[in-house]
RODOLUM-730329 format. One record per residue: residue in three letters; x, y, z of N, C-alpha, C, O, CB in turn; residue number from 0. Coordinates in Angstrom, 1 decimal, always signed. Glycine has a CB too. Example, Ala and Ser with C-alpha at 12.3 -4.5 7.8 and 13.67 -1.06 7.14 Angstrom:
2
{"ALA", {+13.2, -5.7, +7.8}, {+12.3, -4.5, +7.8}, {+13.2, -3.3, +7.8}, {+14.2, -3.3, +8.5}, {+11.3, -4.5, +9.0}, 0};
{"SER", {+12.8, -2.2, +7.1}, {+13.7, -1.1, +7.1}, {+12.9, +0.0, +7.9}, {+13.4, +1.1, +8.0}, {+14.1, -0.6, +5.7}, 1};
//
This chain:
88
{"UNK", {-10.9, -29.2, +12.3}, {-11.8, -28.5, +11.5}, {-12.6, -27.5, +12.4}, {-12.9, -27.8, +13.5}, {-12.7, -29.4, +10.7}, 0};
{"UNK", {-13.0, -26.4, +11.8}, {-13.5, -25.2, +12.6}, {-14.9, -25.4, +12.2}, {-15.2, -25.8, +11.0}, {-12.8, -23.6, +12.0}, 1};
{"UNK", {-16.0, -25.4, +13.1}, {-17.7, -25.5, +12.3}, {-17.2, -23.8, +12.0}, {-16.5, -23.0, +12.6}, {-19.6, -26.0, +13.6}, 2};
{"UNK", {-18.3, -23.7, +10.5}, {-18.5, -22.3, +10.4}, {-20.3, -22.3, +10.6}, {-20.8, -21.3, +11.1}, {-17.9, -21.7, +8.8}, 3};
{"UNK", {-21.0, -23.3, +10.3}, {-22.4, -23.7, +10.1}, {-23.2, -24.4, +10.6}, {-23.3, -25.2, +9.7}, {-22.6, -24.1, +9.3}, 4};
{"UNK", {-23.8, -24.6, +11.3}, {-24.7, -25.9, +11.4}, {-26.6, -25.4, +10.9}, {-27.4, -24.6, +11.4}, {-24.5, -26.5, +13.5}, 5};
{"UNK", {-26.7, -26.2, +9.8}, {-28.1, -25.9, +9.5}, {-29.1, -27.1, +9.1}, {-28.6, -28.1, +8.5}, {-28.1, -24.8, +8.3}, 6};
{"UNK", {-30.1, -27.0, +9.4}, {-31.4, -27.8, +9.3}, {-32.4, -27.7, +8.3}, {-33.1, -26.7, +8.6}, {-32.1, -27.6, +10.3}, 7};
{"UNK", {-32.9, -28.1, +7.3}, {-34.0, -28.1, +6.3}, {-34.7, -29.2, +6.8}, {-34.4, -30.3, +7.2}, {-33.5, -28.2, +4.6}, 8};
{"UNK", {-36.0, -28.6, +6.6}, {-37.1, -29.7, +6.4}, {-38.1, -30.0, +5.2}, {-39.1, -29.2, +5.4}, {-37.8, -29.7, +7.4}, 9};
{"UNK", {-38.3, -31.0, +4.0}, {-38.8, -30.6, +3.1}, {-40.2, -31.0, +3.2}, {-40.7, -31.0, +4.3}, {-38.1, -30.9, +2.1}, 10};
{"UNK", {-41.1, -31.5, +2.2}, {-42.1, -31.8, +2.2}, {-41.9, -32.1, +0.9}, {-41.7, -31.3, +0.0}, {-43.1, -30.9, +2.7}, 11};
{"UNK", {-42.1, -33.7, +0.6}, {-41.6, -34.2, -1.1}, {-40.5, -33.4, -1.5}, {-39.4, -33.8, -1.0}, {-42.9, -33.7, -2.4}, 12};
{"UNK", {-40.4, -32.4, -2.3}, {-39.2, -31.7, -2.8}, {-39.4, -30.0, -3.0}, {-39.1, -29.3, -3.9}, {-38.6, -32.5, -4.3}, 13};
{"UNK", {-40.1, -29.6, -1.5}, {-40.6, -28.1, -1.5}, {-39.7, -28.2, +0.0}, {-39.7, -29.1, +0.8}, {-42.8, -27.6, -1.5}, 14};
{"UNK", {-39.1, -26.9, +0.0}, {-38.2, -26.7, +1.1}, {-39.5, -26.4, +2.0}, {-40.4, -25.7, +1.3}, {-36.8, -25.4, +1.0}, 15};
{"UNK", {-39.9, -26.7, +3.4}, {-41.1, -26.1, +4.0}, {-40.7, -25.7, +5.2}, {-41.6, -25.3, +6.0}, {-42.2, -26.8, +4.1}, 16};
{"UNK", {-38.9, -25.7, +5.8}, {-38.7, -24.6, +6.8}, {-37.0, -25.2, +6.7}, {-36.6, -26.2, +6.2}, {-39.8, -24.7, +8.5}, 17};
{"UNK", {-36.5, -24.3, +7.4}, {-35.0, -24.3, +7.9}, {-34.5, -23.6, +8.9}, {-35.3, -22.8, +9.4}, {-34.2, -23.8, +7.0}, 18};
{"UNK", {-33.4, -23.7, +9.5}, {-33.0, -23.1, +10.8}, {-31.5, -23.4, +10.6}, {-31.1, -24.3, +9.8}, {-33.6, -23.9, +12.2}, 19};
{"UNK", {-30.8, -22.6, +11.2}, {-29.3, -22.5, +10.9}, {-28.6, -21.6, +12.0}, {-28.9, -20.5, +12.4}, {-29.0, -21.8, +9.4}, 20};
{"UNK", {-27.8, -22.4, +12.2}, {-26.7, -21.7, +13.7}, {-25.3, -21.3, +13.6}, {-24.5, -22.2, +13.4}, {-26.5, -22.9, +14.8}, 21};
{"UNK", {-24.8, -20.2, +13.8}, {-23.5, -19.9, +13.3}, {-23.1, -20.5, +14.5}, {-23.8, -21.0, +15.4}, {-23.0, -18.2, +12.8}, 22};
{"UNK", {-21.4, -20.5, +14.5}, {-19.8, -20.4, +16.0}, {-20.6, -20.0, +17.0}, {-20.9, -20.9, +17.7}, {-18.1, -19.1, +15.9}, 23};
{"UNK", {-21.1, -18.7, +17.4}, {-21.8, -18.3, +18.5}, {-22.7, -18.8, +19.0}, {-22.9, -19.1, +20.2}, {-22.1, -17.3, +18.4}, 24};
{"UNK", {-23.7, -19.1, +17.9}, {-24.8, -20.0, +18.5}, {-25.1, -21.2, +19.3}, {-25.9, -21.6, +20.2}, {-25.4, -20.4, +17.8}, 25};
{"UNK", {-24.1, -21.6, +18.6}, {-23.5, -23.5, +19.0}, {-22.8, -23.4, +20.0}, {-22.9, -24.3, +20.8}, {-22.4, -24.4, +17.8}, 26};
{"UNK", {-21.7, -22.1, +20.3}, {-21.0, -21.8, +21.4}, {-22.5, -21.9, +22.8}, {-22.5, -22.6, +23.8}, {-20.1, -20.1, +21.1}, 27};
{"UNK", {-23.1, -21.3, +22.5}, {-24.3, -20.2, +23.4}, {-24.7, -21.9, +23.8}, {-24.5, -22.2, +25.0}, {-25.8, -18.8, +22.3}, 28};
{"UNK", {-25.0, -22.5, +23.3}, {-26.1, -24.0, +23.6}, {-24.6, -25.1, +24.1}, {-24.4, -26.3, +24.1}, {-27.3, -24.8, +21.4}, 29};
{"UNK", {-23.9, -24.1, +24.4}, {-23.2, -25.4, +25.3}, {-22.0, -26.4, +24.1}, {-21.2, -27.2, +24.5}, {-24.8, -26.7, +25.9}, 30};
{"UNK", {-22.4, -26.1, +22.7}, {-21.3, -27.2, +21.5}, {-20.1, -26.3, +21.7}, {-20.0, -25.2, +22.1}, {-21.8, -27.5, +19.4}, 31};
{"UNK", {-19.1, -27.5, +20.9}, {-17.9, -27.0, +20.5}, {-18.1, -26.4, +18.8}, {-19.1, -26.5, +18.1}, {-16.6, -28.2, +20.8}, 32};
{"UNK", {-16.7, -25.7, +18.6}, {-17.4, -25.2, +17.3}, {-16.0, -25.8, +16.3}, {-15.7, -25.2, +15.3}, {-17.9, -23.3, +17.2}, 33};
{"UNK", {-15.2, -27.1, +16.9}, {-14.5, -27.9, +16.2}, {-14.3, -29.2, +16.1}, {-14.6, -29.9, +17.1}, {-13.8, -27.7, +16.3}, 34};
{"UNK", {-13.7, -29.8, +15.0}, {-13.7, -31.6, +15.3}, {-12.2, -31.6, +15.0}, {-11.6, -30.9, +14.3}, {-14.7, -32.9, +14.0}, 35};
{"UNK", {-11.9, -32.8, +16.0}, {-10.7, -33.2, +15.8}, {-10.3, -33.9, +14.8}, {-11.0, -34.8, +14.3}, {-10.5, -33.6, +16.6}, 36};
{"UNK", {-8.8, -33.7, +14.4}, {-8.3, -34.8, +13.4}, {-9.0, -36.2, +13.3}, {-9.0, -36.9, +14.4}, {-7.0, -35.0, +13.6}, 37};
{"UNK", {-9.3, -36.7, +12.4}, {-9.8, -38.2, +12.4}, {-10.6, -38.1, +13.8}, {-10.5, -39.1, +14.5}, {-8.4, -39.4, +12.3}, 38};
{"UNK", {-11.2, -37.2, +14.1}, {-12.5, -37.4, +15.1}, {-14.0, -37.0, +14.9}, {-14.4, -36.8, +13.8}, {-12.2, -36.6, +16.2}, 39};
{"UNK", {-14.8, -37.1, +16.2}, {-16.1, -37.2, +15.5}, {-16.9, -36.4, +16.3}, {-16.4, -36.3, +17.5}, {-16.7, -38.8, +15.3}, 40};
{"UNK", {-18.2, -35.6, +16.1}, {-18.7, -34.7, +16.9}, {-20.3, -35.2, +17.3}, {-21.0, -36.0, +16.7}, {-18.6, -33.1, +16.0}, 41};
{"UNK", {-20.7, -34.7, +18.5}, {-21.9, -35.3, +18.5}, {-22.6, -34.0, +19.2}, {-22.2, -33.6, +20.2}, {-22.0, -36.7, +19.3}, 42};
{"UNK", {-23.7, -33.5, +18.4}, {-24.3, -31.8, +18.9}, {-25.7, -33.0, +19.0}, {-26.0, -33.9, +18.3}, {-24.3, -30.0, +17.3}, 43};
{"UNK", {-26.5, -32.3, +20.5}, {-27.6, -32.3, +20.6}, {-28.9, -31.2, +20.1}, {-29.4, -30.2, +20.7}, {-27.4, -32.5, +21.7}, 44};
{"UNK", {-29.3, -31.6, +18.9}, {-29.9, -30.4, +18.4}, {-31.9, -31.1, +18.5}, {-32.4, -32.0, +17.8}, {-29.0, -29.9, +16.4}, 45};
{"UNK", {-32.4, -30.3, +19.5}, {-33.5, -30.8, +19.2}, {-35.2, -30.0, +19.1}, {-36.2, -30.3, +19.7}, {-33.4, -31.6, +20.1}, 46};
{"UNK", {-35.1, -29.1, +18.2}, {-35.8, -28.2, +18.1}, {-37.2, -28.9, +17.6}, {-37.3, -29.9, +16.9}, {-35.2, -27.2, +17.3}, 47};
{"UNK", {-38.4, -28.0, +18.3}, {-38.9, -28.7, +17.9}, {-40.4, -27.8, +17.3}, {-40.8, -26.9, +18.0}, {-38.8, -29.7, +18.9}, 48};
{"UNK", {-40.9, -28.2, +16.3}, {-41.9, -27.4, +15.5}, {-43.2, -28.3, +15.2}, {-43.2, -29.5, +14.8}, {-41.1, -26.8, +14.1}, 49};
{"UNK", {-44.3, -27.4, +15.4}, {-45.7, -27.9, +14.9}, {-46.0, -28.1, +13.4}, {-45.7, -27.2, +12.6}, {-46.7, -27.0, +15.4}, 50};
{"UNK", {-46.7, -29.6, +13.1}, {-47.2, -29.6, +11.9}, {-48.6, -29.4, +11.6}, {-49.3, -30.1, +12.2}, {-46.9, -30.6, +11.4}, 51};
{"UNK", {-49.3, -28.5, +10.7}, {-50.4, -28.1, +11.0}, {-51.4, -29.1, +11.0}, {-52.3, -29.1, +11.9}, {-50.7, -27.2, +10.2}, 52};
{"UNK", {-51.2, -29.9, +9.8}, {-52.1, -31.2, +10.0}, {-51.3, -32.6, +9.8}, {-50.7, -32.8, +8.8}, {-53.2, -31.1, +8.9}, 53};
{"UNK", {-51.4, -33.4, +10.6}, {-51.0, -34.4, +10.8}, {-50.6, -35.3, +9.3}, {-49.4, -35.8, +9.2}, {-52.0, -34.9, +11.6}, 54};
{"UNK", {-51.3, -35.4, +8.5}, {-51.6, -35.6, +7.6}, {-50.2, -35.4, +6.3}, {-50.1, -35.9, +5.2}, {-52.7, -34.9, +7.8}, 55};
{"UNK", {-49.5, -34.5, +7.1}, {-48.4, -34.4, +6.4}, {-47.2, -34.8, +7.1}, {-46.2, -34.7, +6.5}, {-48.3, -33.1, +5.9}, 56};
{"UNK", {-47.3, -35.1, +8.0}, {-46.2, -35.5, +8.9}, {-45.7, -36.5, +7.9}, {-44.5, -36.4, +8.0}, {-46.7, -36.0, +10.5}, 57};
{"UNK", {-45.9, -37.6, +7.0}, {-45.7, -38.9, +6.3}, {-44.6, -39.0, +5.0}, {-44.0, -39.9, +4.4}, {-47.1, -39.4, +5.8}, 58};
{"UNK", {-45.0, -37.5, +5.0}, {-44.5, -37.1, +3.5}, {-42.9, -36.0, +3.8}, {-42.1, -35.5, +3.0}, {-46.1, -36.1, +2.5}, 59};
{"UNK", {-43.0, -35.9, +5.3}, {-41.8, -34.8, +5.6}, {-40.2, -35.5, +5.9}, {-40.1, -36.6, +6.4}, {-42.2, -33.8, +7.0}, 60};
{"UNK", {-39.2, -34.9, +5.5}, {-38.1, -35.4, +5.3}, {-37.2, -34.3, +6.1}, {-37.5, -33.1, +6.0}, {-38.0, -35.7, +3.7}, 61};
{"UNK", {-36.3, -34.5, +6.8}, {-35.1, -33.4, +6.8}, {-34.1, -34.1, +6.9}, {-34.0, -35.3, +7.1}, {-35.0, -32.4, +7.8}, 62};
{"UNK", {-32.9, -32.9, +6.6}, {-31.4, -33.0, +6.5}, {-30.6, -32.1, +7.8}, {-31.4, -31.5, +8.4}, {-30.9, -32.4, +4.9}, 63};
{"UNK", {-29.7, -32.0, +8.1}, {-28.8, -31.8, +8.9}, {-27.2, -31.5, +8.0}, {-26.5, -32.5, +7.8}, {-28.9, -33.1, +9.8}, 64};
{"UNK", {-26.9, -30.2, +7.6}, {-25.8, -29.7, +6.7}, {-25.2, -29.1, +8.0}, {-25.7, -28.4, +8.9}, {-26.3, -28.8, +5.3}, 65};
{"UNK", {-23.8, -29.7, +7.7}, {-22.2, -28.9, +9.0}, {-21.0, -28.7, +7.6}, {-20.5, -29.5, +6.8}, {-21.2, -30.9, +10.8}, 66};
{"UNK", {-20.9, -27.3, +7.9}, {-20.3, -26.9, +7.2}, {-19.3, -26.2, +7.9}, {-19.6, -25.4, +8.8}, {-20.8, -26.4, +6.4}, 67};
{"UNK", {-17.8, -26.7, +7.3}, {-16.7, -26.1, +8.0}, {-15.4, -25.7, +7.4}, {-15.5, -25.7, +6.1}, {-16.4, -27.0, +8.9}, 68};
{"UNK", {-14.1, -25.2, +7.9}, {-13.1, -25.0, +7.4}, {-11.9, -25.6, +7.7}, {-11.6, -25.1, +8.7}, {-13.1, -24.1, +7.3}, 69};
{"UNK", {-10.8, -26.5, +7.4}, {-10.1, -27.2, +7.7}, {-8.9, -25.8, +8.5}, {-9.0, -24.6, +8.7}, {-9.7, -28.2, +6.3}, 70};
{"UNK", {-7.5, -27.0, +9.0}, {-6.6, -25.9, +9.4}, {-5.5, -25.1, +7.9}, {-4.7, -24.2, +8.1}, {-5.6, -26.8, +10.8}, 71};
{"UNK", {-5.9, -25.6, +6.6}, {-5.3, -24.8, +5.7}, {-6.6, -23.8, +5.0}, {-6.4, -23.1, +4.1}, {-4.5, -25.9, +4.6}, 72};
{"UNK", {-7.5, -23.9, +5.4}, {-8.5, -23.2, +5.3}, {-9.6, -23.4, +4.2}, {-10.4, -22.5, +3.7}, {-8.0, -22.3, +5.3}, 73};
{"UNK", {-9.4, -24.5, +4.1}, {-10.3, -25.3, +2.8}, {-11.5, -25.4, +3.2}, {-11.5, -25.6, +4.4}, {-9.8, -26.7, +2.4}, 74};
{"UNK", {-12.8, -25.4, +2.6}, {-14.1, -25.7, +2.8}, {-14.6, -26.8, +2.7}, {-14.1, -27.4, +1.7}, {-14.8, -25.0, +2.3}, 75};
{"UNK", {-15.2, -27.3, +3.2}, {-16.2, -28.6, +3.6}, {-17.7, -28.9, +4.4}, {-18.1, -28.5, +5.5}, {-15.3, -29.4, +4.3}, 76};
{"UNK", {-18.3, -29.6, +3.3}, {-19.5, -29.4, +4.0}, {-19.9, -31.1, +4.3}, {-19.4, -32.0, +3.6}, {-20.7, -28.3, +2.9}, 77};
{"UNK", {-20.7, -31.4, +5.2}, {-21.2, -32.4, +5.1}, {-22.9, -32.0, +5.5}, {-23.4, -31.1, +5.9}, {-20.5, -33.4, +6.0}, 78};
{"UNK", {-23.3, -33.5, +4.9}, {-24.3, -33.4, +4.8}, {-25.4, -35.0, +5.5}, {-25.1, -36.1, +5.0}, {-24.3, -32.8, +3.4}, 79};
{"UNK", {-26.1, -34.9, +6.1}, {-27.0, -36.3, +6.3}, {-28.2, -36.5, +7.0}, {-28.2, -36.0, +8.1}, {-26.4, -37.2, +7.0}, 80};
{"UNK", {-29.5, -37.2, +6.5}, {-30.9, -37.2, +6.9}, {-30.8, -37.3, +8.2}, {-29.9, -37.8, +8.8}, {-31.7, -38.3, +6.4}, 81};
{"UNK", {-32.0, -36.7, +8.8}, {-32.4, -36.9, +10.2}, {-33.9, -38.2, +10.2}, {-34.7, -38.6, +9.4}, {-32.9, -35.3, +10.8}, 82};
{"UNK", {-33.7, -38.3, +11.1}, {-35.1, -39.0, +11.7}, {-35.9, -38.2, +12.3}, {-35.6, -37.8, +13.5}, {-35.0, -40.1, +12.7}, 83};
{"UNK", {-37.0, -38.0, +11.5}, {-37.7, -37.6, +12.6}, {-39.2, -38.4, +12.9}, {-39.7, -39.3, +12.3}, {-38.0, -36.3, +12.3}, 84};
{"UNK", {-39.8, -37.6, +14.3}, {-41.0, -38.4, +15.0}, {-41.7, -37.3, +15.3}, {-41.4, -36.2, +15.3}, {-40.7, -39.2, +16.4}, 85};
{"UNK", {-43.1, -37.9, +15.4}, {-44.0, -37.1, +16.6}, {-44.1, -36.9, +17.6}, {-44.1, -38.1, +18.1}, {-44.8, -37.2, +16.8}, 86};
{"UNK", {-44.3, -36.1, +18.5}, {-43.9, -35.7, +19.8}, {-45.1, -36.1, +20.5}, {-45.2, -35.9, +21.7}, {-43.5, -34.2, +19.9}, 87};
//
């Protein structure tokens, strides 16, 4: 499978309150590959990292991690799954 995507949302309850998204080049640029192998598995170090204004909301924030790609017949696929996050 070819990545076409790799993108990041972070919500706050159910208000999108930021995102970030990396095409083939980007992921190339930071050192990833920009495919997975048959029945294989990928592991991207992605660790950006952003201020919350008041602490206070750190409790209530949530994000996801969406990889979207295209097989070798050219079919689309996306996956999708929560991150963990911490305070720095």
């Amino acid at each position: 499978m070819d990545i076409t995507r790799v993108s990041v949302s972070v919500f706050a309850g159910a208000l999108n309150v930021g995102s970030e998204s990396w095409d083939p080049a980007q992921i190339a640029a930071m050192g990833g590959p920009n495919s997975v192998p048959a029945r294989g598995e990928l592991r991207l170090h992605f660790a950006p990292r952003r201020s919350v204004p008041d602490e206070r909301y750190f409790s209530s924030l949530t994000a996801e991690l969406r990889v979207e790609a295209v097989d070798e017949n050219g079919a689309a696929t996306t996956a999708t799954v929560p991150l963990k996050m911490r305070a720095a």
